[in-house]
PyMOL Python script that loads the backbone (N, CA, C, O; Angstrom):
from pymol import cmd

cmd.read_pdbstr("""\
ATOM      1  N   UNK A   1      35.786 -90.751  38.875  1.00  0.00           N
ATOM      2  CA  UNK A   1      35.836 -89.305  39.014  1.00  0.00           C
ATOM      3  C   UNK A   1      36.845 -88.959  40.108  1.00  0.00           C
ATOM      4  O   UNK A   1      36.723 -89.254  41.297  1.00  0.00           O
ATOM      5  N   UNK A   2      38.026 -88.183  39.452  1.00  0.00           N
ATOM      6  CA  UNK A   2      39.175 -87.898  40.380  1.00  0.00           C
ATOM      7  C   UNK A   2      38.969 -86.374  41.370  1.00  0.00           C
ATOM      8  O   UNK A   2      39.155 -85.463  40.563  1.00  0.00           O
ATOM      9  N   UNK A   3      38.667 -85.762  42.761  1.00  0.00           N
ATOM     10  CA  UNK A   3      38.987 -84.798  42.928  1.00  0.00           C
ATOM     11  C   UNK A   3      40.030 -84.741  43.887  1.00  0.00           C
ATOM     12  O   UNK A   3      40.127 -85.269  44.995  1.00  0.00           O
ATOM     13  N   UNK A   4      40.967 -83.828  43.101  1.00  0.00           N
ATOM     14  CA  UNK A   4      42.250 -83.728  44.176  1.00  0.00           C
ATOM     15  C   UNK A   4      42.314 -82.209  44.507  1.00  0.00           C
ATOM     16  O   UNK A   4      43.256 -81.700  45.115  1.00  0.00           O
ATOM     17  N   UNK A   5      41.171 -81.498  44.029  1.00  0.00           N
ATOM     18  CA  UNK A   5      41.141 -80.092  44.632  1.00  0.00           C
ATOM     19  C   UNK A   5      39.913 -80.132  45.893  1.00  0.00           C
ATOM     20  O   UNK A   5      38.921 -80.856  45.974  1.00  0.00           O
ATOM     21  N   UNK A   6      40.325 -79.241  46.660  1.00  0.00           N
ATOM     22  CA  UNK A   6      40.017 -78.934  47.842  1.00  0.00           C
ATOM     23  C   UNK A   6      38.645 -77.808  47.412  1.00  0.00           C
ATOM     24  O   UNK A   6      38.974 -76.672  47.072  1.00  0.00           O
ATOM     25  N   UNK A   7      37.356 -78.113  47.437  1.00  0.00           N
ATOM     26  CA  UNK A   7      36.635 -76.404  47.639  1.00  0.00           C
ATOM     27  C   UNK A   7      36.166 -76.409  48.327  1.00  0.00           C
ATOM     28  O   UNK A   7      35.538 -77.294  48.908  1.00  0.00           O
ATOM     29  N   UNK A   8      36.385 -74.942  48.570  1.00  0.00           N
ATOM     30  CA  UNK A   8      36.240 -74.240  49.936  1.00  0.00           C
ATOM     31  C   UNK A   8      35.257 -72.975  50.221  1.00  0.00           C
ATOM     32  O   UNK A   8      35.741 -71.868  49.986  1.00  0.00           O
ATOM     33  N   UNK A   9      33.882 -73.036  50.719  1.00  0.00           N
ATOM     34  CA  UNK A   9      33.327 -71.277  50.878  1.00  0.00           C
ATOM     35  C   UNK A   9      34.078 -70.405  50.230  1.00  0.00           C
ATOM     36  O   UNK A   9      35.285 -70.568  50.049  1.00  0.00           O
ATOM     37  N   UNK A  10      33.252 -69.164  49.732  1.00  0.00           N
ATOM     38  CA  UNK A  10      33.564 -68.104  49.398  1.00  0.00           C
ATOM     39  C   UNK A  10      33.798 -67.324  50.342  1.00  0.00           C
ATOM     40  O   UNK A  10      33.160 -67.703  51.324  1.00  0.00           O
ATOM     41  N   UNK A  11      34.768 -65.846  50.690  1.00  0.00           N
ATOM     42  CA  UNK A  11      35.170 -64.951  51.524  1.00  0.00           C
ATOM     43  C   UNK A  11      34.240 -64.187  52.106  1.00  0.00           C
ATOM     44  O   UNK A  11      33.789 -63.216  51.500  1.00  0.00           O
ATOM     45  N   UNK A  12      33.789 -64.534  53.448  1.00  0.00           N
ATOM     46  CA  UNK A  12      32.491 -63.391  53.490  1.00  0.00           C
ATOM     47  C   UNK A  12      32.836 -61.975  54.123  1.00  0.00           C
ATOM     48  O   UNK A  12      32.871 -61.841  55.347  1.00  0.00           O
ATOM     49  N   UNK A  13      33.127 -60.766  53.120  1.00  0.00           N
ATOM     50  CA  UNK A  13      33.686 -59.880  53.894  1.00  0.00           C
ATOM     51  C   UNK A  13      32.674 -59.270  54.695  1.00  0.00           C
ATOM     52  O   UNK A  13      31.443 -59.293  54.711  1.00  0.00           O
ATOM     53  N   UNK A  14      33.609 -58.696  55.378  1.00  0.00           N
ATOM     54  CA  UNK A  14      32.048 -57.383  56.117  1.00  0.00           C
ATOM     55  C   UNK A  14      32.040 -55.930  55.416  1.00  0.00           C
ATOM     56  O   UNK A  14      32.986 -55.196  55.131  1.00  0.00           O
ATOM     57  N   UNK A  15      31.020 -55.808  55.282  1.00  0.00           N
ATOM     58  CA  UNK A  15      30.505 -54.143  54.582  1.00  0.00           C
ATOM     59  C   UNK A  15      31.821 -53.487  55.323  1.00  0.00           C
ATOM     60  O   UNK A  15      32.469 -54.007  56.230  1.00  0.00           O
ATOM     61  N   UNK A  16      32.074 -52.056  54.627  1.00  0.00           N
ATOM     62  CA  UNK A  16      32.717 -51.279  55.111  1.00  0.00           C
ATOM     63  C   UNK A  16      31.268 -50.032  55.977  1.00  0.00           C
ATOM     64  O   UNK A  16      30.149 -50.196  55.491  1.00  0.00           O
ATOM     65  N   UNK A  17      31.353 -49.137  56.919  1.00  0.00           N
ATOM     66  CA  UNK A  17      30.675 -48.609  57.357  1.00  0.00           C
ATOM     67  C   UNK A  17      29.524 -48.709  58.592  1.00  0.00           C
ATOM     68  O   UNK A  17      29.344 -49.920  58.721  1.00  0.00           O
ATOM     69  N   UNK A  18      28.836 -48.142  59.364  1.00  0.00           N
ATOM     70  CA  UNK A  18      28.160 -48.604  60.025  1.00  0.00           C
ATOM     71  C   UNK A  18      27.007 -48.750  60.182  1.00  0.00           C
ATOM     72  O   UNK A  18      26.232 -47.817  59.974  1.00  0.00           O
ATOM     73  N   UNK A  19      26.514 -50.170  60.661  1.00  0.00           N
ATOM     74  CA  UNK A  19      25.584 -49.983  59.772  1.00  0.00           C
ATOM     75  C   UNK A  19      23.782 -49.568  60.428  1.00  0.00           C
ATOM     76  O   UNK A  19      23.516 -50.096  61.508  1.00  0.00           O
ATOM     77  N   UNK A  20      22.922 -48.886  59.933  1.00  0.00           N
ATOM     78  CA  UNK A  20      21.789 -48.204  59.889  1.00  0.00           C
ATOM     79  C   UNK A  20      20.845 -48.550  60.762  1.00  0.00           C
ATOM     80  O   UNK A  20      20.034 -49.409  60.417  1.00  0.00           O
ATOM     81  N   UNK A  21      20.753 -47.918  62.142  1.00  0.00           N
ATOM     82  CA  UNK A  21      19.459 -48.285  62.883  1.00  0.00           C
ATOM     83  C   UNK A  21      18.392 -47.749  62.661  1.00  0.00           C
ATOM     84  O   UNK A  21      18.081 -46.558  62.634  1.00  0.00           O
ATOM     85  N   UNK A  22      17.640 -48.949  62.448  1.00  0.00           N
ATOM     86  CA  UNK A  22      16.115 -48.764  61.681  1.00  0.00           C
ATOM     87  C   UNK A  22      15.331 -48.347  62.952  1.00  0.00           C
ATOM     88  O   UNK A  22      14.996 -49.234  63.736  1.00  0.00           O
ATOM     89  N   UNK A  23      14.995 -46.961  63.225  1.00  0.00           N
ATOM     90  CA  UNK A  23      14.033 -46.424  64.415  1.00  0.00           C
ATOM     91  C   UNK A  23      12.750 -47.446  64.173  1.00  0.00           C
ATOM     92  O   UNK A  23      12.196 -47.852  63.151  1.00  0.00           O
ATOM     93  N   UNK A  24      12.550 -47.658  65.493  1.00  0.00           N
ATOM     94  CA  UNK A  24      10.942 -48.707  65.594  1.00  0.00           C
ATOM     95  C   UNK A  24       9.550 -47.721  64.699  1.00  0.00           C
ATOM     96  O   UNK A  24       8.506 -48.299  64.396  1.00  0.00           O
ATOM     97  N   UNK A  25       9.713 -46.616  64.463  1.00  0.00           N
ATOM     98  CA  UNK A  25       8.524 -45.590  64.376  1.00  0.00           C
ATOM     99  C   UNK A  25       8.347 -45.819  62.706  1.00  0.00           C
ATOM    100  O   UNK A  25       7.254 -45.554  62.206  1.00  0.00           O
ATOM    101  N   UNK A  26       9.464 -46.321  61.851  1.00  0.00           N
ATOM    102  CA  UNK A  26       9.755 -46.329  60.537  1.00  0.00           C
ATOM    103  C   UNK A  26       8.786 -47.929  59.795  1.00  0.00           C
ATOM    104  O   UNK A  26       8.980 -49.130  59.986  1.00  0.00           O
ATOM    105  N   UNK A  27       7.772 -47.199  58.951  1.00  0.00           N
ATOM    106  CA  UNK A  27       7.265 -48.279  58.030  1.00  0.00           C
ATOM    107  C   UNK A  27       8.034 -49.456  57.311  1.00  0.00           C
ATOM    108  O   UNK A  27       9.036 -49.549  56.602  1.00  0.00           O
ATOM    109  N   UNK A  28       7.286 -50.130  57.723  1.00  0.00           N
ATOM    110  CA  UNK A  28       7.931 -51.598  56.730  1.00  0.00           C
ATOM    111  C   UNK A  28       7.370 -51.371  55.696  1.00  0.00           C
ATOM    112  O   UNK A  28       6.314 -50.801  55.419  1.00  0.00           O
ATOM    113  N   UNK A  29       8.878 -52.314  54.574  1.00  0.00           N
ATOM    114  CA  UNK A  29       8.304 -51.763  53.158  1.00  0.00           C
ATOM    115  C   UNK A  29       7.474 -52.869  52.489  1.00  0.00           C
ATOM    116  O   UNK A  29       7.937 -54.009  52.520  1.00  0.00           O
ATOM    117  N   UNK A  30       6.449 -52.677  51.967  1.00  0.00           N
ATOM    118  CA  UNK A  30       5.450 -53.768  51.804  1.00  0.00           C
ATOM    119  C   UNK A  30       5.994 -53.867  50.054  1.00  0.00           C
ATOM    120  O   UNK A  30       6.537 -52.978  49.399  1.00  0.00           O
ATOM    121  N   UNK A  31       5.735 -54.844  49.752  1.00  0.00           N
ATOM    122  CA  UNK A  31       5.957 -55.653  47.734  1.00  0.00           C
ATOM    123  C   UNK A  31       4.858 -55.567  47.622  1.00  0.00           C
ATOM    124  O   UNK A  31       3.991 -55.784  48.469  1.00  0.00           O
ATOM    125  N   UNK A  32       4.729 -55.166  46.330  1.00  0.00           N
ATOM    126  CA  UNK A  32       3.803 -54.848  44.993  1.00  0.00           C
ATOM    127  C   UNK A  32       4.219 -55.639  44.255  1.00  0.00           C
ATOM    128  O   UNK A  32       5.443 -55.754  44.204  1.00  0.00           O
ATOM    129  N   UNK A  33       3.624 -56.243  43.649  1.00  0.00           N
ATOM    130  CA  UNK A  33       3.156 -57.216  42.676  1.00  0.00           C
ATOM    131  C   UNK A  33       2.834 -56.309  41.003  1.00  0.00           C
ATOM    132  O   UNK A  33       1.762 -55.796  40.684  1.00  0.00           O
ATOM    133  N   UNK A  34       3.956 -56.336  40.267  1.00  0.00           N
ATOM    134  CA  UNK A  34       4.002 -55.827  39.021  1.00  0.00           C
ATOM    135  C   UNK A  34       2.560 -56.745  37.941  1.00  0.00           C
ATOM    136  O   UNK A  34       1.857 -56.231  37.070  1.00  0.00           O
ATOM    137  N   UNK A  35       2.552 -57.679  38.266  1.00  0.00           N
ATOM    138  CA  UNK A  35       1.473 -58.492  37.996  1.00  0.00           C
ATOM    139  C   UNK A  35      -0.246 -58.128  37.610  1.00  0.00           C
ATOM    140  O   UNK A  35      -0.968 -58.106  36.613  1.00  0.00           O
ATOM    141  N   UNK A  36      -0.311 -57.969  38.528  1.00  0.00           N
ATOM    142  CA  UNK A  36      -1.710 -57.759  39.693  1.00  0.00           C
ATOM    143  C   UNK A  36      -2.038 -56.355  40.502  1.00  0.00           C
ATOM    144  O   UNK A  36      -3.137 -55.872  40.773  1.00  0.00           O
ATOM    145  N   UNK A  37      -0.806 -55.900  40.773  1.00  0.00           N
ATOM    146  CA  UNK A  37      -1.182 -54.345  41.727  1.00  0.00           C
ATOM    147  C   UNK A  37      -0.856 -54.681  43.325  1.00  0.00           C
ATOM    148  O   UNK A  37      -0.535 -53.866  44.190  1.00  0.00           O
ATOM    149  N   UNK A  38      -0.993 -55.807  43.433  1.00  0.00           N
ATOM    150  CA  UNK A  38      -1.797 -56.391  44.606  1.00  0.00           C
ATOM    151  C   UNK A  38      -0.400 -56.231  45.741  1.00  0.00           C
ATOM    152  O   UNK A  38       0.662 -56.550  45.207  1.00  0.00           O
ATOM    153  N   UNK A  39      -0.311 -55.882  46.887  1.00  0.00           N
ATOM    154  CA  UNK A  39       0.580 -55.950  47.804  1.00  0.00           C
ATOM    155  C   UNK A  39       0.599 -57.249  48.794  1.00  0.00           C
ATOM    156  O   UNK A  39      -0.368 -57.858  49.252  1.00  0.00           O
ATOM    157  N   UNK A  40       1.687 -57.434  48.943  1.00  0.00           N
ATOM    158  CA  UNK A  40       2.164 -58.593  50.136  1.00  0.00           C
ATOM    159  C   UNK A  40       2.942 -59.840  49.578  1.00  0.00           C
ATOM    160  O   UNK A  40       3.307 -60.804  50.251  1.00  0.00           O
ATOM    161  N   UNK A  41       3.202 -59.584  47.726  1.00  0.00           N
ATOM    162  CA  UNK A  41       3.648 -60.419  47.200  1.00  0.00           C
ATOM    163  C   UNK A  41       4.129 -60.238  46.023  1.00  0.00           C
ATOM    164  O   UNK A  41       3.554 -59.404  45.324  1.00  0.00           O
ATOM    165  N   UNK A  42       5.552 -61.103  45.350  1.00  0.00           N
ATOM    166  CA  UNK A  42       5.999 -60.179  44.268  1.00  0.00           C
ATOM    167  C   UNK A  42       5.416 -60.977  42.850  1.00  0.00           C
ATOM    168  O   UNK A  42       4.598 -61.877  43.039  1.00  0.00           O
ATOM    169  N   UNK A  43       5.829 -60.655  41.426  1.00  0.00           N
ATOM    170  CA  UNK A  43       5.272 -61.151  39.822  1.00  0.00           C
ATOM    171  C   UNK A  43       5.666 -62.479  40.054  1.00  0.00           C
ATOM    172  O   UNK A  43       5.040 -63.408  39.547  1.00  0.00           O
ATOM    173  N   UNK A  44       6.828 -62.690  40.907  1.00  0.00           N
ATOM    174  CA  UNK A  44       7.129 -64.064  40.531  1.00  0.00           C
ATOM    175  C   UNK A  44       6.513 -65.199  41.235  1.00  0.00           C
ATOM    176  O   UNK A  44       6.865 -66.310  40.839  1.00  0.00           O
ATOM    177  N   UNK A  45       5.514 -65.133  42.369  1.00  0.00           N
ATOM    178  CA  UNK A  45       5.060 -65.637  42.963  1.00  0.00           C
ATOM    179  C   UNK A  45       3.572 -65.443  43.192  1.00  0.00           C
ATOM    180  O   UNK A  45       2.734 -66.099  43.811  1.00  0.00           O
ATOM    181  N   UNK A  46       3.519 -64.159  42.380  1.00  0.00           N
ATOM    182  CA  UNK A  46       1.450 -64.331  42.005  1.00  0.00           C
ATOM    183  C   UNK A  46       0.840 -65.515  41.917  1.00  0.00           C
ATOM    184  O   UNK A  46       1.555 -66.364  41.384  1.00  0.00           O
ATOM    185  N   UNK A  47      -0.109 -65.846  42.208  1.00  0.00           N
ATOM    186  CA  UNK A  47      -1.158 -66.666  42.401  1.00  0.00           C
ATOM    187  C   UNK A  47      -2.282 -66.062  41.346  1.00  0.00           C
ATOM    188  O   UNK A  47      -2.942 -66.932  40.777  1.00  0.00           O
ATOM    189  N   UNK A  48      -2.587 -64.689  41.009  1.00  0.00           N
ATOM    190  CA  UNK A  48      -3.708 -64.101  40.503  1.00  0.00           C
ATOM    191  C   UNK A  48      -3.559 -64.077  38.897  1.00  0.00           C
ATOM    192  O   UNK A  48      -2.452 -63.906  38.385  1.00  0.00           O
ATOM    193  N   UNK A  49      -4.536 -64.227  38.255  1.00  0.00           N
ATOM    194  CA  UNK A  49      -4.491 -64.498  36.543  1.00  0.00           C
ATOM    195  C   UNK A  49      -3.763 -62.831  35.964  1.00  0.00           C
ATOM    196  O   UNK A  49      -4.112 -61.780  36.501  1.00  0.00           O
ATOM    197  N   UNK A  50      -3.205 -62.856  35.338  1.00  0.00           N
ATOM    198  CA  UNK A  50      -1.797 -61.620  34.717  1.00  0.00           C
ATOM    199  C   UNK A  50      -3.295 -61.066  33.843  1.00  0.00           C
ATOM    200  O   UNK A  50      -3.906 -61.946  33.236  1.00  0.00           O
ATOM    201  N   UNK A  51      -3.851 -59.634  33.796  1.00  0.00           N
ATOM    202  CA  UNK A  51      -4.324 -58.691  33.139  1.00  0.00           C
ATOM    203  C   UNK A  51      -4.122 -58.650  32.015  1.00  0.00           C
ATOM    204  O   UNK A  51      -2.990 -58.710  31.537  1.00  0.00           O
ATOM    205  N   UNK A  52      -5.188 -58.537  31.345  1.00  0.00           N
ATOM    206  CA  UNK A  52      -5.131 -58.737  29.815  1.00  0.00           C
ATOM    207  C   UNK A  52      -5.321 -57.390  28.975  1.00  0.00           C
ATOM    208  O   UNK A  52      -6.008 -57.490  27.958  1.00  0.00           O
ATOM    209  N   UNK A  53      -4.778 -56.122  29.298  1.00  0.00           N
ATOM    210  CA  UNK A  53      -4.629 -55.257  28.691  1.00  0.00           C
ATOM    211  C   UNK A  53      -3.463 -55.222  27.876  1.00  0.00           C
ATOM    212  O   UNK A  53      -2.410 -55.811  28.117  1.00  0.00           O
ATOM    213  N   UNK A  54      -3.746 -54.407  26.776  1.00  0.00           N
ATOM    214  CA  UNK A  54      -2.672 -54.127  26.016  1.00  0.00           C
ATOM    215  C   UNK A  54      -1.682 -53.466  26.459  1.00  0.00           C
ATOM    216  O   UNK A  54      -0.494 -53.736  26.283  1.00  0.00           O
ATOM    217  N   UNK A  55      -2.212 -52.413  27.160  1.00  0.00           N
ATOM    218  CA  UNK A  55      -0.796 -50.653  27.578  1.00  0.00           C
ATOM    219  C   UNK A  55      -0.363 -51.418  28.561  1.00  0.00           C
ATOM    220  O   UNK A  55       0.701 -50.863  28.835  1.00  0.00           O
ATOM    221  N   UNK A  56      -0.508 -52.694  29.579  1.00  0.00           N
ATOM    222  CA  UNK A  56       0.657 -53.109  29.657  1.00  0.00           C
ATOM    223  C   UNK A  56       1.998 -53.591  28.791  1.00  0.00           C
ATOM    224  O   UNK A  56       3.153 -53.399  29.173  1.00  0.00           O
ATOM    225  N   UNK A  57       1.660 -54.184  27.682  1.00  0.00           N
ATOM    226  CA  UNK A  57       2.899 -54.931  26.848  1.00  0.00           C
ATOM    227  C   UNK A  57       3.074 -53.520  25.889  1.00  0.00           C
ATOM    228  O   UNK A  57       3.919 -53.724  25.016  1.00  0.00           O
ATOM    229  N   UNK A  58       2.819 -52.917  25.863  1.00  0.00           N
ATOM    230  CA  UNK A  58       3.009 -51.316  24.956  1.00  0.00           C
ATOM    231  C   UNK A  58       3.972 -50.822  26.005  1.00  0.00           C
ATOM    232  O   UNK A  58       5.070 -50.815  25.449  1.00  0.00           O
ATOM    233  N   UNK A  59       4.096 -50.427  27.183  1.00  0.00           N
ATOM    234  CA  UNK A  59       4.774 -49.919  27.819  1.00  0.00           C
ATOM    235  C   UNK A  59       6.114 -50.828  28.069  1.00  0.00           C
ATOM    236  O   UNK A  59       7.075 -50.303  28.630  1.00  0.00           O
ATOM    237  N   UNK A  60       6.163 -52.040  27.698  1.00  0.00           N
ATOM    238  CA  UNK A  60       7.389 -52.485  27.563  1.00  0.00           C
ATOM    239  C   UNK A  60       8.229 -52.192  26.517  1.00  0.00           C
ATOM    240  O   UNK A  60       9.315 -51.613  26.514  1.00  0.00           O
ATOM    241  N   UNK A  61       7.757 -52.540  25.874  1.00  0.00           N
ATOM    242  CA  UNK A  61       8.325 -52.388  24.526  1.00  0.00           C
ATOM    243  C   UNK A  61       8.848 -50.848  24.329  1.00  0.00           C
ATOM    244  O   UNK A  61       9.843 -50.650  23.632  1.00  0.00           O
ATOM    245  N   UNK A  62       8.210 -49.842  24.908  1.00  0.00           N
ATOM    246  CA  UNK A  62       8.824 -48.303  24.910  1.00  0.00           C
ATOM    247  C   UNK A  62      10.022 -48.432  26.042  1.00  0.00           C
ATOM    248  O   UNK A  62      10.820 -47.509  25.882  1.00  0.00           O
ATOM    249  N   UNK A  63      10.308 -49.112  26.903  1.00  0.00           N
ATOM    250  CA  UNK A  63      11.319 -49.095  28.106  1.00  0.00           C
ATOM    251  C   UNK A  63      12.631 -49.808  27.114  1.00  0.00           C
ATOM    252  O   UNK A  63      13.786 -49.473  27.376  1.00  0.00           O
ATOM    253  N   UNK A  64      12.410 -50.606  26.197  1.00  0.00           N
ATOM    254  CA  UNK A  64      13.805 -50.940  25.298  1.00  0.00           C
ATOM    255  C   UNK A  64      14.401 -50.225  24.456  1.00  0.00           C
ATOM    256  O   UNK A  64      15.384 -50.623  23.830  1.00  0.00           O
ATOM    257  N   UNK A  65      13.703 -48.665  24.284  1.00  0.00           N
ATOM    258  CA  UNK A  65      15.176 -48.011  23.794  1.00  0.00           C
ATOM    259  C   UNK A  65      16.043 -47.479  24.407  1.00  0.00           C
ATOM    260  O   UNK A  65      16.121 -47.082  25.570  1.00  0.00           O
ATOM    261  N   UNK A  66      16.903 -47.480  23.336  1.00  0.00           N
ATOM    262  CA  UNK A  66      18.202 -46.603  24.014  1.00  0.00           C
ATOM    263  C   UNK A  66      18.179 -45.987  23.971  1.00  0.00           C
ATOM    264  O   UNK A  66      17.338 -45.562  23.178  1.00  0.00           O
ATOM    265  N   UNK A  67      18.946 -45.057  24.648  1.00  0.00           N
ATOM    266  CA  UNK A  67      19.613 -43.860  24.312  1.00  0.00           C
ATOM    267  C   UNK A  67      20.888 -43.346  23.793  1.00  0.00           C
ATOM    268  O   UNK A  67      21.964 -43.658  24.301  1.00  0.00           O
ATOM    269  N   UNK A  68      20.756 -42.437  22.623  1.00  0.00           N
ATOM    270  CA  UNK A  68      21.903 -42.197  21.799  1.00  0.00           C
ATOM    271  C   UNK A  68      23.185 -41.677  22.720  1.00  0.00           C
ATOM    272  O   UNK A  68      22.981 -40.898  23.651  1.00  0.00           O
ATOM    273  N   UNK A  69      24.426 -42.124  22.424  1.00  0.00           N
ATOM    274  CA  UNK A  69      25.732 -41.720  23.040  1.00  0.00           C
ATOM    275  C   UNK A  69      25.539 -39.996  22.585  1.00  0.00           C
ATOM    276  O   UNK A  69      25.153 -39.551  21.504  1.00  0.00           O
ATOM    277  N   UNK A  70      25.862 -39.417  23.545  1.00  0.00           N
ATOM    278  CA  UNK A  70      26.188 -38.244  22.977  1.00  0.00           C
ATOM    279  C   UNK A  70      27.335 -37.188  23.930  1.00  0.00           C
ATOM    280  O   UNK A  70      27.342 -37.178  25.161  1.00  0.00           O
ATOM    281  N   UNK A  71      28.348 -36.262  22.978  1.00  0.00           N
ATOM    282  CA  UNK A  71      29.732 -36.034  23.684  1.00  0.00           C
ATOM    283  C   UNK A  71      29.270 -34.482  23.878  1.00  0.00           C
ATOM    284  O   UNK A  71      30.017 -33.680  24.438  1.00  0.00           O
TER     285      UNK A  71
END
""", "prot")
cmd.dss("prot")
cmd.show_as("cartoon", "prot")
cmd.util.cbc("prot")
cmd.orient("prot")
């Protein structure tokens, strides 16, 4: 196996703008768990058995249409 190219990191630019001091008085934002309900953790890392209702998987299936182009 020949490498005669060099790779190298990607460019890390800096944001343009300055950036946002978070006042101490301002809530932390806590994760909800699409899963479960449950806060402090997200679907992909639940631990808790996934709800066995239907109008969850009904409400997906309504979020895949489109919408018609219109001029």
């Amino acid at each position: 196996m020949e490498t005669s190219e060099k790779i190298c990191p990607p460019i890390i630019k800096r944001p343009l703008g300055r950036p946002r001091i978070v006042p101490p008085d301002e809530p932390k934002r806590r994760h909800k768990c699409r899963r479960c309900g449950m806060y402090g953790h997200h679907e992909r890392t639940c631990k808790n058995s996934a709800p066995l209702d239907s109008t969850s998987q009904g409400s997906h299936e309504a979020s895949t249409n489109k919408r018609s182009k219109s001029n």
